[in-house]
C-alpha positions in Angstrom: 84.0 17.3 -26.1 85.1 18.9 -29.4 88.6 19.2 -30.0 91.1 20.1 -32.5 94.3 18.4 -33.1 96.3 21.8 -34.0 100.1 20.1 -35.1 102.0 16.9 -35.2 102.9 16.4 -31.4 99.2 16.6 -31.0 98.1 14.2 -33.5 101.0 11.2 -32.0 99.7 12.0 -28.5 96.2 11.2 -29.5 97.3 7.9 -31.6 99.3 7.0 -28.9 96.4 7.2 -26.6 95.0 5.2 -29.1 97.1 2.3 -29.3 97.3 1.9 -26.0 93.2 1.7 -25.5 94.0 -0.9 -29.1 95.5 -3.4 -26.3 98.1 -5.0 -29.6 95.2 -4.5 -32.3 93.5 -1.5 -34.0 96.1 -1.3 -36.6 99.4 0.3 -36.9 100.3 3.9 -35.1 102.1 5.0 -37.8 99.6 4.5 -40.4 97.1 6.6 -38.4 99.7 9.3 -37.7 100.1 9.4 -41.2 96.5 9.3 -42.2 95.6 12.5 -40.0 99.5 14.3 -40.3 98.8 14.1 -44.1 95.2 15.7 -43.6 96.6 18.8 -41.5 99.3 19.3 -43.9 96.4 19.8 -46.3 95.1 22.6 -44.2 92.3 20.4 -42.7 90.8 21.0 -39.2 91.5 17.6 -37.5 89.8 17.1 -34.4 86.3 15.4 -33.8 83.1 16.8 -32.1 80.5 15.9 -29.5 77.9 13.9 -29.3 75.5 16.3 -28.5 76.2 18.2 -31.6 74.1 16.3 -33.9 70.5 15.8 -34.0 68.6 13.3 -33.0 67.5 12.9 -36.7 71.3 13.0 -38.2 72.4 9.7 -39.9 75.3 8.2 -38.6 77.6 5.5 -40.3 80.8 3.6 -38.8 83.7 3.3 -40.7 86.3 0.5 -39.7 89.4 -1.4 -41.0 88.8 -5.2 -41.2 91.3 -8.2 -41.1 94.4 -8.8 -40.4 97.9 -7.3 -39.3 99.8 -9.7 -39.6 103.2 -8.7 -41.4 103.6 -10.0 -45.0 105.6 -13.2 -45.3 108.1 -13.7 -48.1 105.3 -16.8 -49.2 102.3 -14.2 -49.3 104.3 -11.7 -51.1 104.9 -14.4 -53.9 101.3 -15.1 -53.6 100.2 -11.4 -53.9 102.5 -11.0 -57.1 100.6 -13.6 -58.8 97.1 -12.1 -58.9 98.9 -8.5 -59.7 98.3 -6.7 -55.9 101.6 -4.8 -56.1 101.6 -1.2 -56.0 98.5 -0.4 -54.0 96.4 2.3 -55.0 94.7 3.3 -52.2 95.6 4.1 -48.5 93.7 2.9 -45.8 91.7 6.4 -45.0 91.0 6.2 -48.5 89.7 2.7 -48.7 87.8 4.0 -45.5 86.4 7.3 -47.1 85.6 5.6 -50.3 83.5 2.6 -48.3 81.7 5.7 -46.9 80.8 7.1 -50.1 79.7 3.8 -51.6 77.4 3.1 -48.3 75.8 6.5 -49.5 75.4 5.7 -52.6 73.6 2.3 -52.0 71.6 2.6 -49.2 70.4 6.6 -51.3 71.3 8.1 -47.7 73.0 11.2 -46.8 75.8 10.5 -43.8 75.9 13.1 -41.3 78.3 12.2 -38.8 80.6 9.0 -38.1 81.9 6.7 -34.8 84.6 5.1 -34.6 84.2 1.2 -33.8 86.9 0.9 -31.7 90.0 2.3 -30.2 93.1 1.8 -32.1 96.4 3.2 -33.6 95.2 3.0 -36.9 91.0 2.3 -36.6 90.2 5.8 -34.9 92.5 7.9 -36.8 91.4 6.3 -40.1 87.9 7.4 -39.2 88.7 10.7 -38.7 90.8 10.9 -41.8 88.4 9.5 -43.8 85.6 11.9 -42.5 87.9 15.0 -43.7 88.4 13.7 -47.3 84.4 13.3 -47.3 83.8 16.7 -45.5 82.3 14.4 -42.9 82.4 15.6 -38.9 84.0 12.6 -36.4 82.1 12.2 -32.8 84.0 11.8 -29.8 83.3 8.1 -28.6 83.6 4.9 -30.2 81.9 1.6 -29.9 84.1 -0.5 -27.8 86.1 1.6 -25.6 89.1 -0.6 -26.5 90.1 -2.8 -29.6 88.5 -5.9 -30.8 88.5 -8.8 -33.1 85.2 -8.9 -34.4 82.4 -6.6 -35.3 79.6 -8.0 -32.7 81.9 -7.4 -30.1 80.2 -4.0 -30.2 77.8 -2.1 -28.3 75.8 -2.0 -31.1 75.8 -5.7 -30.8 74.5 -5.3 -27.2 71.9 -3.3 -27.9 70.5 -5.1 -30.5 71.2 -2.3 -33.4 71.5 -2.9 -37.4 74.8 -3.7 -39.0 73.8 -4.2 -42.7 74.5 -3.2 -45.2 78.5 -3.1 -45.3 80.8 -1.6 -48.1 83.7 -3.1 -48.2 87.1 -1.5 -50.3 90.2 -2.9 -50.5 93.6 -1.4 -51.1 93.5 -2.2 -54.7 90.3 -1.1 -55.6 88.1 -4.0 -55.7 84.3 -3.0 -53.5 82.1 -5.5 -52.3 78.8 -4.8 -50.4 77.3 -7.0 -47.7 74.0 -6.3 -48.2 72.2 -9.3 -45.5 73.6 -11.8 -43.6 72.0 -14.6 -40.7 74.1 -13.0 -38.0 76.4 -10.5 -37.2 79.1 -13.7 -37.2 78.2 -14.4 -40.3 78.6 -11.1 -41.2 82.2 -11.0 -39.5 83.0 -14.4 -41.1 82.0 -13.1 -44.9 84.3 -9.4 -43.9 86.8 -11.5 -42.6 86.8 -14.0 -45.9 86.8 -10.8 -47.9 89.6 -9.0 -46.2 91.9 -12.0 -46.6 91.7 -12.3 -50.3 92.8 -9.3 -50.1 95.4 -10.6 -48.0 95.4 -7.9 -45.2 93.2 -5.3 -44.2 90.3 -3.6 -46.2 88.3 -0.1 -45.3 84.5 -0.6 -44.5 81.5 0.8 -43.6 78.1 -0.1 -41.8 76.4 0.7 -38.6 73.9 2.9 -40.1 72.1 4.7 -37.5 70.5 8.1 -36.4 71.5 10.3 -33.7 68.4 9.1 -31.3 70.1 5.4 -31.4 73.9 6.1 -31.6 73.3 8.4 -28.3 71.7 5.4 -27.1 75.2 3.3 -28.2 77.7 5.2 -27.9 80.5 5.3 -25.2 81.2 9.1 -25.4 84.4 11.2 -24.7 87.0 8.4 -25.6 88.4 10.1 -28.3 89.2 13.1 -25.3 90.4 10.3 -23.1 92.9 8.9 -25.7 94.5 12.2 -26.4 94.3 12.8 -22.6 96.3 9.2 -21.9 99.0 9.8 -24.7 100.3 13.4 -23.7 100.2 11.8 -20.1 102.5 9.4 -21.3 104.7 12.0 -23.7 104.8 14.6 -20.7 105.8 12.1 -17.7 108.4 11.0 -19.4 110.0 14.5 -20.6 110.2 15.1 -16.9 111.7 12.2 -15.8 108.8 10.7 -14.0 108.0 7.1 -14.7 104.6 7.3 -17.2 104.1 4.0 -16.2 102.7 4.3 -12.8 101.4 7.7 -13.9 99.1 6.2 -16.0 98.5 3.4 -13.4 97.6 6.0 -11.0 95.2 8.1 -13.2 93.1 5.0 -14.3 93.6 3.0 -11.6 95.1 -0.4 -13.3 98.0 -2.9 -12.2 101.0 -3.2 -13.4 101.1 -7.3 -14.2 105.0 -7.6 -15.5 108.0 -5.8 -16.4 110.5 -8.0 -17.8 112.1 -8.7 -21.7 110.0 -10.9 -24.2 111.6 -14.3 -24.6 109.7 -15.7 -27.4 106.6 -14.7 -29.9 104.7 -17.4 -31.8 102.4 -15.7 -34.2 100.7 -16.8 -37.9 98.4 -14.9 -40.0 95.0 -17.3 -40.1 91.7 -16.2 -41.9 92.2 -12.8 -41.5 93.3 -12.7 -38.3 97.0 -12.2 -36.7 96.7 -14.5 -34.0 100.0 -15.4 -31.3 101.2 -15.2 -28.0 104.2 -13.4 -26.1 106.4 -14.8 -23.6 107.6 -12.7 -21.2 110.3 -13.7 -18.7 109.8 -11.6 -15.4 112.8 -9.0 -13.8 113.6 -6.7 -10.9 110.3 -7.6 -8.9 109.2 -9.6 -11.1 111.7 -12.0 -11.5 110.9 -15.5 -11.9 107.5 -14.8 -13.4 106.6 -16.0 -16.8 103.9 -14.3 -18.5 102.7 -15.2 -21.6 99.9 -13.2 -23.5 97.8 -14.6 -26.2 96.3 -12.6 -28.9 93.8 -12.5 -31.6 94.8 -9.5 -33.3 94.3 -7.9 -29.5 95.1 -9.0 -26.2 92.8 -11.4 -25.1 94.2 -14.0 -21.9 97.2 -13.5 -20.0 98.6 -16.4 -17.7 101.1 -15.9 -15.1 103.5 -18.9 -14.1 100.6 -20.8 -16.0 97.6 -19.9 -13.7 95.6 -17.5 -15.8 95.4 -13.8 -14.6 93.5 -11.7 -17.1 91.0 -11.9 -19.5 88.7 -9.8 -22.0 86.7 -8.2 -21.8 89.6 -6.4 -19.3 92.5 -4.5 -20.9 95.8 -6.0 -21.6 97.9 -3.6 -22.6 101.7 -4.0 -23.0 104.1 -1.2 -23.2 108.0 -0.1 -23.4 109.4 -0.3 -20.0 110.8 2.9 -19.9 108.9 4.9 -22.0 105.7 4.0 -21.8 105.2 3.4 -25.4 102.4 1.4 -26.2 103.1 -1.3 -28.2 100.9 -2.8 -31.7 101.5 -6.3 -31.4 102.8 -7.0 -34.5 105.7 -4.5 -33.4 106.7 -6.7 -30.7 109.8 -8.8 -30.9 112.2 -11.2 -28.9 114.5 -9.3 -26.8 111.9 -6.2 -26.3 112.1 -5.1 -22.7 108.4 -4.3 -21.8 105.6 -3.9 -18.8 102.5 -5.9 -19.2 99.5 -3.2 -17.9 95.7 -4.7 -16.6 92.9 -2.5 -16.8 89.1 -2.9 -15.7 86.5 -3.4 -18.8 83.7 -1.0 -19.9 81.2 -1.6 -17.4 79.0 -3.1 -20.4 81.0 -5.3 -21.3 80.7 -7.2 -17.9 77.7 -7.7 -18.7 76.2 -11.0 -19.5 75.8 -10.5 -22.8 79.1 -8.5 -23.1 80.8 -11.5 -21.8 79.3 -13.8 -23.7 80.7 -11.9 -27.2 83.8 -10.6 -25.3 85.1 -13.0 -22.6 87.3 -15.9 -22.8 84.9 -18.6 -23.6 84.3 -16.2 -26.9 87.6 -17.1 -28.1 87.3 -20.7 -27.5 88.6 -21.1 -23.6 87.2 -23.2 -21.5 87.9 -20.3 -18.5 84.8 -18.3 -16.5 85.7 -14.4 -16.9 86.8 -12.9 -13.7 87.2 -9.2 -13.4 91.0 -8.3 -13.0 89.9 -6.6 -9.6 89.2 -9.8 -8.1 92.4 -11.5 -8.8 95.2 -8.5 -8.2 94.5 -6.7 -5.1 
């Protein structure tokens, strides 16, 4: 539905919801508070509006971050210094907006509307942001329903939709296009190459489409649903209810672990952040050990080494008391935390949505069972 984000408290209730859908990826929370506070303050209407709002002939383009958030090591720094990537110039809704503009003025093409990829602290607001620097309207929905890795983890992917061409614009200026590829791996694989030369993230854009085949596409009224889910979690806990097992109870997931996080492993490889968390179980979940592994999201999660969860299903883990969704680079040893399980997008338990999404994608040797089927 359309919507309009009229203050602050508004705006970190809908990145909230955000990050929480980004299951540890989709880029930082405070970047995409930033990118959209920074907006309103410039008398901007933030907000997004529905599907049904644009024609079937409107042109649609998808703008997304790409690579890595990994944090900076002292190494990389050194490294960055060397080819003069200092001072950046450009923010990530820029880099975003300006990948937009050079799409445009490639492909000779007028944009009407954009869709998110995915859902994401940073990803979803970026989009929106970018869309008000270019005077360009947001749709509610995304392409994922969640966070994810790569770009053919998509529904566009599914369905068998164009990706080419992609602009790509890094923080420091330099623009690239992507104008064929053999696959949309390949086409991940050169993104990904590009983003870590850039060593981190870069703003894109691709996905051209019209209205008839986004509509087609599209998972629709998850920008709603974030907003929804993060002022659940802001208002629970201002009353002294536990925002936890509210959310539980509104979508209908499982609460896999509370406990404190006894050890993170993590390096920054090829443009992804890839690691896992250890969590040691407590109260009634003591004695458990859970460990998560991630590629920039949440992707398998074992409990006392059998595993439990995998994509395409959510894992999502949170502050114990607060609810707080947590990025994953944000989480550290000693964090006290609840691990949270949530069903997939019914298209992504499909076969094909498996095959790009479940745990064999990532290299495990595991058949996908839905999360409903193991915790009862």
């Amino acid at each position: 539905m359309k919507a309009t984000l009229k203050n602050r408290q508004e705006i970190e209730d809908f990145v909230r919801g955000c990050t929480f859908y980004g299951t540890g990826g989709g880029g930082l929370p405070e970047n995409g508070i930033d990118s959209l506070v920074s907006e309103l303050e410039k008398g901007k209407e933030v907000g997004w509006i529905d599907i049904d709002d644009i024609s079937d002939d409107d042109l649609t383009a998808c703008p997304f971050l790409m690579g890595s958030i990994a944090p900076h090591t002292e190494q990389t720094i050194k490294e960055m210094a060397s080819f003069g990537l200092g001072t950046v110039k450009n923010k990530q809704k820029d880099c975003l907006a300006i990948a937009i503009q050079e799409l445009s003025n490639y492909t000779g093409k007028k944009v009407n509307a954009l869709i998110p990829i995915e859902l994401g602290g940073a990803n979803t607001p970026g989009c929106i942001a970018a869309g008000l620097i270019t005077g360009i309207p947001t749709i509610d929905g995304d392409y994922t329903g969640r966070a994810i890795p790569e770009i053919s983890q998509t529904t566009p992917y599914l369905h068998d939709k164009s990706l080419l061409p992609i602009t790509t614009v890094d923080a420091w200026g330099n623009i690239c296009i992507i104008k064929d590829s053999t696959s949309y791996p390949i086409a991940e694989r050169i993104g990904k190459f590009l983003s870590a030369a850039s060593y981190g993230l870069t703003g894109d854009a691709g996905f051209l489409m019209t209205g008839k085949e986004v509509k087609e596409v599209i998972i629709p009224g998850t920008l709603t649903e974030c907003y929804n889910i993060g002022k659940l979690i802001r208002e629970t806990r201002e009353v002294g209810k536990d925002p936890i097992a509210e959310v539980i109870k509104l979508l209908g997931g499982w609460i896999i672990s509370r406990g404190k996080v006894v050890k993170k492993e993590w390096k920054d490889r090829v443009g992804y952040y890839w690691g896992t968390h250890t969590i040691a179980g407590e109260g009634e979940f003591e004695g458990d050990i859970t460990k998560i592994w991630f590629k920039n999201e949440n992707h398998i999660c074992w409990k006392n080494e059998e595993v439990l969860v995998t994509s395409p299903d959510i894992i999502t883990v949170v502050d114990v008391v607060t609810g707080e969704p947590f990025a994953n680079p944000k989480i550290s040893e000693g964090d006290n935390v609840a691990v949270i399980g949530l069903k997939a997008r019914p298209m992504f338990r499909s076969e094909k949505g498996i095959g790009i999404l479940g745990p064999k994608a990532f290299g495990f040797d595991y058949d996908y069972v839905p999360i409903e089927n193991r915790l009862k």
